[in-house]
C-alpha positions as CSV (number, residue, x, y, z in Angstrom):
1,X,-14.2,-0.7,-4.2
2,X,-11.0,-2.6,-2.4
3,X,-9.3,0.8,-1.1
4,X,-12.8,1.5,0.4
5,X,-13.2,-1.9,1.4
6,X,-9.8,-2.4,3.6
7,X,-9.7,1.3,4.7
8,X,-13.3,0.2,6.1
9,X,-11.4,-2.9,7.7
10,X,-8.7,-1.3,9.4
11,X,-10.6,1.4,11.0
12,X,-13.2,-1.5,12.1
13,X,-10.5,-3.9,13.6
14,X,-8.1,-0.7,14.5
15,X,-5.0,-2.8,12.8
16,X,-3.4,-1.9,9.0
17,X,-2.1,-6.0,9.5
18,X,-2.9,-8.0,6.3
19,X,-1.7,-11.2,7.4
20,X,0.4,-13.3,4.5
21,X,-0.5,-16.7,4.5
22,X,3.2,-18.1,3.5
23,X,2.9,-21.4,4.9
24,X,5.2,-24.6,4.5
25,X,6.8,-27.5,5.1
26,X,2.8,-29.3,5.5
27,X,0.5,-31.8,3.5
28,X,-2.1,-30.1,1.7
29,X,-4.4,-31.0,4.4
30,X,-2.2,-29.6,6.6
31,X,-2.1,-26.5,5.1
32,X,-5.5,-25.6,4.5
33,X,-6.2,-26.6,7.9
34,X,-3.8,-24.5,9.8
35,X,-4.4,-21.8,7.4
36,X,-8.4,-21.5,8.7
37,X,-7.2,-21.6,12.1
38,X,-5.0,-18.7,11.3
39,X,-7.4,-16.7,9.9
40,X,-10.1,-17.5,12.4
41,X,-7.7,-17.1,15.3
42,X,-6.2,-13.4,14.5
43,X,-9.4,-12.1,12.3
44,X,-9.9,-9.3,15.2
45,X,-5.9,-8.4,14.9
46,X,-5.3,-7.9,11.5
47,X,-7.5,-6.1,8.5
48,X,-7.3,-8.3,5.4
49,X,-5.3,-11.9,4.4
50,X,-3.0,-12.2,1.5
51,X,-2.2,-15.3,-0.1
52,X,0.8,-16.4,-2.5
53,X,2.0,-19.6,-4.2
54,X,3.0,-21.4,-0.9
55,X,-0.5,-21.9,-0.6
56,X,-1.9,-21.8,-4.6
57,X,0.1,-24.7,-5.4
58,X,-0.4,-27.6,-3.0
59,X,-4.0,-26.3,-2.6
60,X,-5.6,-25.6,-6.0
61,X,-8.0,-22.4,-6.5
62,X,-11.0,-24.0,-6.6
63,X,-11.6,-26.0,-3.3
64,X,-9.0,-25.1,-1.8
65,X,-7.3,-21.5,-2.0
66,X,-11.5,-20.8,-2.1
67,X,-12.1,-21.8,1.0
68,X,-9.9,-19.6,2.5
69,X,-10.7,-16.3,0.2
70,X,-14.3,-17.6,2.2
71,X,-12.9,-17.9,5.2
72,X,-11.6,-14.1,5.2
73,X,-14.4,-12.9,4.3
74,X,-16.4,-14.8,7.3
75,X,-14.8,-12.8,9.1
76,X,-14.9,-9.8,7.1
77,X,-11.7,-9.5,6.0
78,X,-10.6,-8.7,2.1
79,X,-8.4,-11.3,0.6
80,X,-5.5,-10.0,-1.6
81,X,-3.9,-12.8,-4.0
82,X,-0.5,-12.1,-4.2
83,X,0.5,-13.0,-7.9
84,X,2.4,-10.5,-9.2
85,X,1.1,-10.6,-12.8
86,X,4.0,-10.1,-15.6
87,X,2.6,-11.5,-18.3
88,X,0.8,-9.8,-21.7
89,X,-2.1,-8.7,-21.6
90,X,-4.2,-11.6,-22.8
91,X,-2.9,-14.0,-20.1
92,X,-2.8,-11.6,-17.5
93,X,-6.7,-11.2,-18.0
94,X,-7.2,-14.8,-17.8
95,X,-5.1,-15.1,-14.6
96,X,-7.0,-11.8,-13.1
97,X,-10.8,-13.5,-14.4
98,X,-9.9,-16.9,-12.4
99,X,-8.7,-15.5,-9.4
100,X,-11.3,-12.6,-9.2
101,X,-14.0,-15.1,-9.6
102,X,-13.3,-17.0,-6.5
103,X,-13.9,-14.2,-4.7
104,X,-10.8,-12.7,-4.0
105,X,-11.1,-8.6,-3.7
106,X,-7.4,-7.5,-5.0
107,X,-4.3,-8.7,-6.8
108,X,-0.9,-7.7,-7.5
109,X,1.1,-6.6,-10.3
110,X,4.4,-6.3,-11.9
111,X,5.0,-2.9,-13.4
112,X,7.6,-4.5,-15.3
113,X,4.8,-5.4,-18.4
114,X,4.3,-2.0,-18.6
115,X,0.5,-0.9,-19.9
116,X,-0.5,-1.3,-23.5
117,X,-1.7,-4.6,-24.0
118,X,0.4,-5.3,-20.5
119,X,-1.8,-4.3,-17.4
120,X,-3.9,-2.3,-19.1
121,X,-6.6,-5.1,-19.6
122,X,-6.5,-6.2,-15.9
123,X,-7.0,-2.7,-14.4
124,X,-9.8,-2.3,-17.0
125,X,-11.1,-5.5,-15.7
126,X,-10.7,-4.8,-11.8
127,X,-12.3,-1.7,-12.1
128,X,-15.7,-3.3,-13.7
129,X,-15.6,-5.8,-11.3
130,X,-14.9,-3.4,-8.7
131,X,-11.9,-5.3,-7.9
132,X,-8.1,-4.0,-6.7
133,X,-5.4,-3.5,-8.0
134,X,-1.6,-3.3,-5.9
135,X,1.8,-2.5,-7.9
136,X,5.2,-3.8,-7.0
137,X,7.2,-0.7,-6.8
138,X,10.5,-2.3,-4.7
139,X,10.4,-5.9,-3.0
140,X,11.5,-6.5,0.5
141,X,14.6,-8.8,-0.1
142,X,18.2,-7.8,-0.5
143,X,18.5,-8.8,-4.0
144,X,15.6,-6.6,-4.9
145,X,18.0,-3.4,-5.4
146,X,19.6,-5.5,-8.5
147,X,16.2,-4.7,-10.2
148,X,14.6,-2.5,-8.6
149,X,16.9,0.2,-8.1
150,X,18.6,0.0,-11.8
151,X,18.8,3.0,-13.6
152,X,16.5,3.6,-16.5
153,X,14.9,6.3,-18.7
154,X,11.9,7.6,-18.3
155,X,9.8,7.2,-21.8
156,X,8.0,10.6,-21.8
157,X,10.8,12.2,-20.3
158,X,13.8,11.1,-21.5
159,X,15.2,11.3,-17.8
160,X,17.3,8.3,-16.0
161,X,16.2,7.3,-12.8
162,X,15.7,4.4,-10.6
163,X,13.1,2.0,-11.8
164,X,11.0,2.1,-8.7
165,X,10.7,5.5,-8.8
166,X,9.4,5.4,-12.0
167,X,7.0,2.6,-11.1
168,X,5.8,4.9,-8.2
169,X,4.5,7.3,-10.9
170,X,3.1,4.9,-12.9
171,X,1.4,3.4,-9.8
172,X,0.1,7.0,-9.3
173,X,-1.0,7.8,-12.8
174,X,-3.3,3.8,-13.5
175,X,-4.8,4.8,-10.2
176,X,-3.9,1.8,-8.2
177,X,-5.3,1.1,-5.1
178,X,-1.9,0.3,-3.2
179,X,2.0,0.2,-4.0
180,X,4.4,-2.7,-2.2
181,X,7.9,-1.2,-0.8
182,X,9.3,-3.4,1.0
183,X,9.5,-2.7,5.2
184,X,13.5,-2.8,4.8
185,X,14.2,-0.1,3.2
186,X,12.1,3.0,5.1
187,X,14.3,5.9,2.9
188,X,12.2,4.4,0.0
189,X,9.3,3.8,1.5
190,X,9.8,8.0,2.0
191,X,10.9,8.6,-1.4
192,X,7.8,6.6,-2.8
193,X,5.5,8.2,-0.5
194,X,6.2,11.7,-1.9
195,X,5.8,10.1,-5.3
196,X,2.4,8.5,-4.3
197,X,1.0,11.6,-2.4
198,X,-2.4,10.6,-1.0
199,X,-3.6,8.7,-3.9
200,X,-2.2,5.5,-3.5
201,X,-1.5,3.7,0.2
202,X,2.1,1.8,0.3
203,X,2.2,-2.1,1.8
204,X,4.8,-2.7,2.9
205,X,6.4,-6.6,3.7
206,X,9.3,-7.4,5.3
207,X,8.8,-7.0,8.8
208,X,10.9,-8.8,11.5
209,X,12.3,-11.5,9.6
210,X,13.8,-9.6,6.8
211,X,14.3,-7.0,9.2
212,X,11.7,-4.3,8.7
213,X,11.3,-2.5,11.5
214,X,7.5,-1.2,12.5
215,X,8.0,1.8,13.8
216,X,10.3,2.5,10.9
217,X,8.4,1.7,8.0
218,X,4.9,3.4,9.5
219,X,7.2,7.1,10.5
220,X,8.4,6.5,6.3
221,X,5.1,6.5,4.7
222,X,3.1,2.9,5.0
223,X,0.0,2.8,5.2
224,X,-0.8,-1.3,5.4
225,X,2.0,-3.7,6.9
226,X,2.3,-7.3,5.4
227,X,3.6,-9.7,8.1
228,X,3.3,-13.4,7.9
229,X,6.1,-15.6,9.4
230,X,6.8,-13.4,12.3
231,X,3.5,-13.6,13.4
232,X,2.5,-17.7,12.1
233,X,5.8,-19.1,13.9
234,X,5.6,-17.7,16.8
235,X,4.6,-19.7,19.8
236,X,1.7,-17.0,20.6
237,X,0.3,-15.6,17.4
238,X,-2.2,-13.4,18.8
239,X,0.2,-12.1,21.1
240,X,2.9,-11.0,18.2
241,X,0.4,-9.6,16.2
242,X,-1.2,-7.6,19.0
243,X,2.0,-6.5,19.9
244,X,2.6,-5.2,16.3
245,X,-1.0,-3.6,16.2
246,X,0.0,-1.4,19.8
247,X,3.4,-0.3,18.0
248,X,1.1,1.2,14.9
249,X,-1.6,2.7,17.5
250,X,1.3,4.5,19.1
251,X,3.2,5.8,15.8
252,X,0.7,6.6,14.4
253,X,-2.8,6.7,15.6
254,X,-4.3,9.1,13.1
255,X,-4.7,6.0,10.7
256,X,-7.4,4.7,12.2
């Protein structure tokens, strides 16, 4: 299973780093190029690679996007394919078949479609495939609050809380194998955890240029960081990322 598979990563590699492939501004040949370097390059500093659309777009699934999902794995390294499905059920299914298919090991989700006929099909699906599943409980960005944080009422309960916390239970009770709070807001991250308890490991994005702070977001409750531009841009990758990895060995070493 995923959780296994990346716990089994981290503790191998001694980094909780899954490195987000959010690459721009290239060709297409360009991209996939510098993207292989990337992975090849830091594959001893980090424990799994995440891709998005900045990469699913120019590149295509098969060909492309596959080559890198192989790539990761060369180096054994899960790949996570950061979609953020939000569709109904049927579609989200299809979506889930195509990208599990080409080998990638876990996906995210938008509690937002709720279960029934929503996400219920595609954690059904991941879990006879053995696949992963990872919920968006608050994103990293400043507009994220607008959503995120909006009041709402609880369907079984009747009571009126913030939507990620509700999402946090939700997370807790489909058994998924990982929750995103974003790095930028650690009193969440806290809040969430407590929610979580054991059973499901927060990623958190947003580190250094949103302004997540490491040391912040691992003392709060994260489990796996998600960093991708501070580490791609920089003039010494390797170097950034190690630097990272030290900060998490220090705070807290008991991961690994």
């Amino acid at each position: 299973m995923f959780r296994d598979q990346i716990q089994t990563s981290a503790k191998r590699k001694q980094s909780n780093i899954v490195l987000a492939l959010d690459l721009t501004g290239l060709s297409p040949e360009r991209l996939l190029a510098e993207s292989l370097n990337l992975v090849k390059r830091l594959s001893s500093l980090i424990c799994a690679v995440k891709v998005n659309r900045h990469l699913t777009l120019p590149l295509g699934l098969r060909g492309g996007v596959e080559k890198i999902v192989q790539q990761a794995h060369r180096f054994d390294l899960p790949a996570i394919m950061d979609c953020k499905l939000n569709d109904i059920g049927s579609t989200n299914r299809v979506i889930a078949e195509n990208f599990f298919q080409i080998g990638f090991d876990a996906l995210t989700v938008s509690p937002h479609t709720g279960w029934e006929k929503g996400l219920e099909p595609v954690f059904t699906l991941a879990r006879e495939m053995g696949k992963g599943i990872i919920t968006l409980v608050y994103m990293s960005h400043p507009g994220a609050e607008e959503v995120f944080g909006l009041k709402t009422q609880d369907p079984e309960t009747g009571e009126m809380q913030p939507a990620y916390k509700l999402f946090a239970k939700w997370s807790r009770r489909w058994k998924a194998d990982g929750a995103v709070v974003g790095a930028t807001r650690p009193k969440i991250i806290s809040e969430v955890d407590g929610l979580l308890g054991k059973e499901v490991p927060i990623y958190s994005p947003g580190v250094g240029f949103q302004g997540g702070m490491v040391e912040e977001a691992m003392k709060s409750g994260t489990r796996y960081l998600i960093v991708g531009r501070t580490i791609f841009t920089a003039k010494e990758p390797e170097a950034v990322a190690e630097q990272i990895r030290g900060t998490v060995l220090k705070v807290a070493p008991q991961l690994f």
